[in-house]
C-alpha positions in Angstrom: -118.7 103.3 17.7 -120.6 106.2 16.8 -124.0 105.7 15.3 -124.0 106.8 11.5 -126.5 109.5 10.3 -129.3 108.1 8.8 -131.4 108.8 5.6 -134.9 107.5 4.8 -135.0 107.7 0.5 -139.0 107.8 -0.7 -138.9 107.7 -4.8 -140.6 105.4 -6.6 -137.7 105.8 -9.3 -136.0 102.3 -8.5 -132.8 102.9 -10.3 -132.5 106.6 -8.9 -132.6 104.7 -5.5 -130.1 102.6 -6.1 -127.4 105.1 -7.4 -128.0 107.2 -4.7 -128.1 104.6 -2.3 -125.4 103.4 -3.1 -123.5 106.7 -3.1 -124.5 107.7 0.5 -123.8 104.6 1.9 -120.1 105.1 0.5 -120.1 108.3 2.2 -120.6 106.5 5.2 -124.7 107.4 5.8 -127.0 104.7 7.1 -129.6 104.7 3.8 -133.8 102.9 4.4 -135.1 103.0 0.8 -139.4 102.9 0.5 -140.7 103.1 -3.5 -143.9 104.1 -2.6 -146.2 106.8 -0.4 -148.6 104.2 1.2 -146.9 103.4 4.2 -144.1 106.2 4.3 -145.4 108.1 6.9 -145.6 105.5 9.4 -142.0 104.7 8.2 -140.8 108.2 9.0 -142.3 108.4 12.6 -140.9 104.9 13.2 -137.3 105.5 11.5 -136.9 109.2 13.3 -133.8 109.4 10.5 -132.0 112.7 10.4 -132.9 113.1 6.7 -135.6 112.2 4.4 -135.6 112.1 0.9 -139.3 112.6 -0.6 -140.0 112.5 -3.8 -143.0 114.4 -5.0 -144.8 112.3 -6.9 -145.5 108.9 -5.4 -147.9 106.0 -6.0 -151.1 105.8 -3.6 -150.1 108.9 -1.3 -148.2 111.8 -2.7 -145.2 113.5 -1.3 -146.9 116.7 -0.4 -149.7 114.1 2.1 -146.5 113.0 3.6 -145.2 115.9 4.3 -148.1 117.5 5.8 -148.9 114.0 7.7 -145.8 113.9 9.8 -144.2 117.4 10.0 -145.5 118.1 13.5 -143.9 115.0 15.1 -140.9 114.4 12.7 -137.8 117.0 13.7 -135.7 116.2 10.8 -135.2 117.5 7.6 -137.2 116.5 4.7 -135.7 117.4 1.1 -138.4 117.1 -1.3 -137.8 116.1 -4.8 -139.8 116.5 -8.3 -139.5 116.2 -11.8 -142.5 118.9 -12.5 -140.5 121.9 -14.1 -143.3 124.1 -11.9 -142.8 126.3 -9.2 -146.4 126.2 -8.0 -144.8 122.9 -6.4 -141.7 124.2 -5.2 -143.8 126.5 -3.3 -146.3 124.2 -2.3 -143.5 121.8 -0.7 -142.2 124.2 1.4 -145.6 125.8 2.8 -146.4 122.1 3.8 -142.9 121.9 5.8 -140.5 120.5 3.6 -137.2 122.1 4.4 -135.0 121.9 0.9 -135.9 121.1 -2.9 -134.3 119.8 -5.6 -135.9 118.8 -9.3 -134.9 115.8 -10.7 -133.0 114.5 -12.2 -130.3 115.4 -9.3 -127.1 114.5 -9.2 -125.6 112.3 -6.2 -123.3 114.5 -5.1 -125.4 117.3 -5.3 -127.8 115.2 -3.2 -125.0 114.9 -1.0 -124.3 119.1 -0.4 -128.1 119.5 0.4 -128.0 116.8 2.6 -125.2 118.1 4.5 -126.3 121.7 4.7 -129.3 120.4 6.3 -127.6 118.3 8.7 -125.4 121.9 9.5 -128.3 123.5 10.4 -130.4 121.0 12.3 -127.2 120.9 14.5 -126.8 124.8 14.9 -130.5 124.7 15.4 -129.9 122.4 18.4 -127.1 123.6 19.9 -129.0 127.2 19.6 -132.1 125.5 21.6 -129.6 123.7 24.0 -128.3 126.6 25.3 -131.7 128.7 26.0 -133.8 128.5 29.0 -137.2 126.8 28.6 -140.6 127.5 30.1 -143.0 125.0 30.5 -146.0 124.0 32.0 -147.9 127.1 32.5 -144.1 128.9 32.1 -144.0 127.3 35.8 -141.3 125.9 35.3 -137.7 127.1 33.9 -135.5 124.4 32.4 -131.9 126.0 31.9 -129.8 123.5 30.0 -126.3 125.9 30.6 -126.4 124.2 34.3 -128.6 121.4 33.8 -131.2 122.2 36.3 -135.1 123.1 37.0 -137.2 125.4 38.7 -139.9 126.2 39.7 -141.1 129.3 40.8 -137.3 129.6 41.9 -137.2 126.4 43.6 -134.9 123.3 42.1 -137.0 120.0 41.5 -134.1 117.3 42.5 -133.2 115.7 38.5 -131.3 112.7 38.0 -129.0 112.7 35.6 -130.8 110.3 33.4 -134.0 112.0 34.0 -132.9 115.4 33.3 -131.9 113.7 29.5 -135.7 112.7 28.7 -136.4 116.5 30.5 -134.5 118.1 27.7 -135.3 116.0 25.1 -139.3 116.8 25.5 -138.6 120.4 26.6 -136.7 121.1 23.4 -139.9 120.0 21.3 -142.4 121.4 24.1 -146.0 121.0 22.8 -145.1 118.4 20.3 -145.3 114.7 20.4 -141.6 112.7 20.7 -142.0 109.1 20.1 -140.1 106.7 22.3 -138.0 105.9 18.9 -136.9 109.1 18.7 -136.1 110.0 22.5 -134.2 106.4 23.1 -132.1 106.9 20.0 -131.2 110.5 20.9 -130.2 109.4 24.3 -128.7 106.4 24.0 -127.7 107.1 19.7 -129.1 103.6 19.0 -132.3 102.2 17.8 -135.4 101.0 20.3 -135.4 97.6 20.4 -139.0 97.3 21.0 -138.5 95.9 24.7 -136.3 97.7 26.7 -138.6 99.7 28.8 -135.8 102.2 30.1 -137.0 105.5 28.4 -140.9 104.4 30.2 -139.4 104.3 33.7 -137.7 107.4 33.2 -140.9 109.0 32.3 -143.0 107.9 35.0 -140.9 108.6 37.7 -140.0 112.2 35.7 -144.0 112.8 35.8 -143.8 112.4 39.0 -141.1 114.5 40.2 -142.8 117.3 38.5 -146.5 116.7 39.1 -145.6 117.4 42.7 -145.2 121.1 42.0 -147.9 121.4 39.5 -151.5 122.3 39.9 -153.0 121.7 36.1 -152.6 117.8 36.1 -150.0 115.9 34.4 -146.7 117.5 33.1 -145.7 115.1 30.6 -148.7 113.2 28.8 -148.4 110.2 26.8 -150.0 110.0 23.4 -151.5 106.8 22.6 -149.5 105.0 19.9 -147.4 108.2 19.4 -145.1 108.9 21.5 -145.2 111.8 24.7 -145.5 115.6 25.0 -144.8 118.0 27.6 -147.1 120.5 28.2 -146.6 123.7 27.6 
């Protein structure tokens, strides 16, 4: 059964949280609800949901901290809300990577047409960077995801199947940091576990494969308590 999309809520409005939890979960989303800013970061890394809901204003770290805190490693969309009738903070939100904004109070179903729009483009967006060729490492190699294959200076580095996945994954988000969350539930569209060490030993023997036609050191390079990045 197909995995359902998932939305991380951050509002330290209770009762907002539980109308519009309640109304996404009947339209059939997967909803994590945090009511305050001190540990929502980490949450979003760890969670790697399709949407998150931010609310501005939130007790011990705000919503624009949040935003700027995980917006290089979280490939989402983040919809930020306020009830400040101030656009200082509409613009704010969106310099700081937020990707939508609504003021409060919203409605649920208008909620629910942002959230989708989003979801519409993040999926155009990827099919878009699925279907162009990507240069990496030095612009050594050439990953073409039409045929599945890469090369380097011309030459195919021998893939298997499974290790062409992680390939694409990282290349897609080249010079950024993927978590292992994020890469196993892409690939296998359910949540890491914790133990199962399958994305790792894809990794490692991936690194290798392409560290044999590189001469600037290691391809893919894992970030401590983060996740890995492929170099550029």
């Amino acid at each position: 059964m197909k995995d359902k999309l998932s939305v991380l809520l951050i509002d330290d409005d209770i009762e907002l949280c539980e109308l519009v939890r309640d109304y996404l979960i009947q339209n059939d989303y997967r909803v994590s609800v945090l009511n305050d800013g001190l540990n929502a970061a980490k949450e979003i890394l760890n969670q790697a949901p399709h949407i998150v809901i931010l609310d501005l204003m939130l007790p011990h770290v705000d919503g624009l901290t949040i935003c700027k805190q995980v917006r290089d490693d979280y490939h989402g969309s983040i919809i930020m809300l306020t009830a400040l009738d101030d656009d200082i903070d509409e613009v704010t939100g969106l310099e700081v990577g937020a990707d939508d904004y609504l003021a409060k109070p919203v409605k649920p179903r208008v909620l629910l047409a942002h959230i989708r729009a989003q979801l519409r483009h993040l999926e155009k967006h990827r099919k878009r960077r699925e279907q162009e060729n990507i240069q990496f490492g030095n612009q050594c190699f050439v990953l073409n995801p039409a045929n599945r294959t890469v090369t380097v200076d011309h030459q195919p580095v021998e893939l298997t199947g499974a290790e062409y996945d992680v390939l694409l994954q990282l290349a897609m988000h080249c010079g950024e940091v993927v978590s292992r969350d994020a890469l196993h539930k892409t690939i296998f569209n359910f949540e890491y576990d914790g133990i199962e060490r399958s994305i790792d030993l894809r990794i490692s023997r991936l690194r290798n494969k392409l560290n044999q036609h590189s001469e600037s050191g290691n391809i893919i390079q894992t970030v401590r308590n983060r996740g890995y990045l492929l170099a550029r």
